[in-house]
C-alpha positions as CSV (number, residue, x, y, z in Angstrom):
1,X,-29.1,208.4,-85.2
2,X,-25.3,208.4,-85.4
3,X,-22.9,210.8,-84.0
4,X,-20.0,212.4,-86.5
5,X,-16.6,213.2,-83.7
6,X,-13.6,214.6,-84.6
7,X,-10.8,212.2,-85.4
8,X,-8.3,213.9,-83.6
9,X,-7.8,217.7,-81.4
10,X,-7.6,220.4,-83.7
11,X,-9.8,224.1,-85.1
12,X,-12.8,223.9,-87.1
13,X,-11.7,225.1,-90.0
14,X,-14.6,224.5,-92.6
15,X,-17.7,222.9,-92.2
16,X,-19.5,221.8,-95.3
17,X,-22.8,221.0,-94.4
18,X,-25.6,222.7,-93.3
19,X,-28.8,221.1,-90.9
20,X,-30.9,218.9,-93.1
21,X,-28.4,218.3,-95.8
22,X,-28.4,214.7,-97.3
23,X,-25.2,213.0,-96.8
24,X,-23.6,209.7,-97.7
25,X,-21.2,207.1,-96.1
26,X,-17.7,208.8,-96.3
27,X,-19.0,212.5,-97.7
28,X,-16.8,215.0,-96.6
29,X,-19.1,217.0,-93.9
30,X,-15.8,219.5,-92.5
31,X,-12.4,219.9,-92.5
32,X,-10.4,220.2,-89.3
33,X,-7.2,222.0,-89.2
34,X,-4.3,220.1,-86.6
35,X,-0.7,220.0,-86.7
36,X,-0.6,222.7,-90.2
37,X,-2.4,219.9,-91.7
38,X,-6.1,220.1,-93.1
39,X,-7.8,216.6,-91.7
40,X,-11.4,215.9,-93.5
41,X,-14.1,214.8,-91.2
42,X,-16.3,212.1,-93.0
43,X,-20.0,210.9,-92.5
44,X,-20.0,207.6,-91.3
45,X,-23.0,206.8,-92.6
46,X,-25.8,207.7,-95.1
47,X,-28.4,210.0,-93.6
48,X,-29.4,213.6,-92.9
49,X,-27.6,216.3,-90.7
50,X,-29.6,217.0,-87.9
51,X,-27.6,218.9,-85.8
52,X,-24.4,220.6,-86.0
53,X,-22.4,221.4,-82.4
54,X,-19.7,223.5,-83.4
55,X,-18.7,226.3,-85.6
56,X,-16.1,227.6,-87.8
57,X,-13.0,228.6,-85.3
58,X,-14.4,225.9,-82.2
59,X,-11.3,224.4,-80.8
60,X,-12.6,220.4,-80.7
61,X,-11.2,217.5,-78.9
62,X,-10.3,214.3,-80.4
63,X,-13.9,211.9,-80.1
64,X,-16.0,215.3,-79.3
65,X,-19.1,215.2,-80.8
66,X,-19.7,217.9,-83.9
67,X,-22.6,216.4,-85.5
68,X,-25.5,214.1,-85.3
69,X,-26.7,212.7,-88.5
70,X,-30.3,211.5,-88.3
């Protein structure tokens, strides 16, 4: 199991995954939205989305935790 964080603070803009998608090694999973600028969140490995721990609007963190990819 991996985790997928947020590479920096910012809003959940999109997400573009649902659980138990497939995903691959640098698939775009969500887009965050920090500083004006729209910031894709990648997969950082290949695997299926087990969980996802925010929604569309969640202020994040930089390193929180959105997703775990099984």
């Amino acid at each position: 199991m991996a985790e997928i964080t947020a590479p920096m603070s910012g809003k959940m803009w999109k997400i573009l995954v649902n659980v138990g998608d497939s995903v691959s090694e640098d698939d775009e999973v969500a887009i965050l939205e920090a500083m004006k600028m729209e910031i894709p969140v990648v997969s950082p490995g290949d695997g299926a989305i087990k969980e996802i721990r925010v929604k569309e609007g969640d202020a994040v963190e930089a390193e929180s935790v959105i997703m775990i990819l099984g």
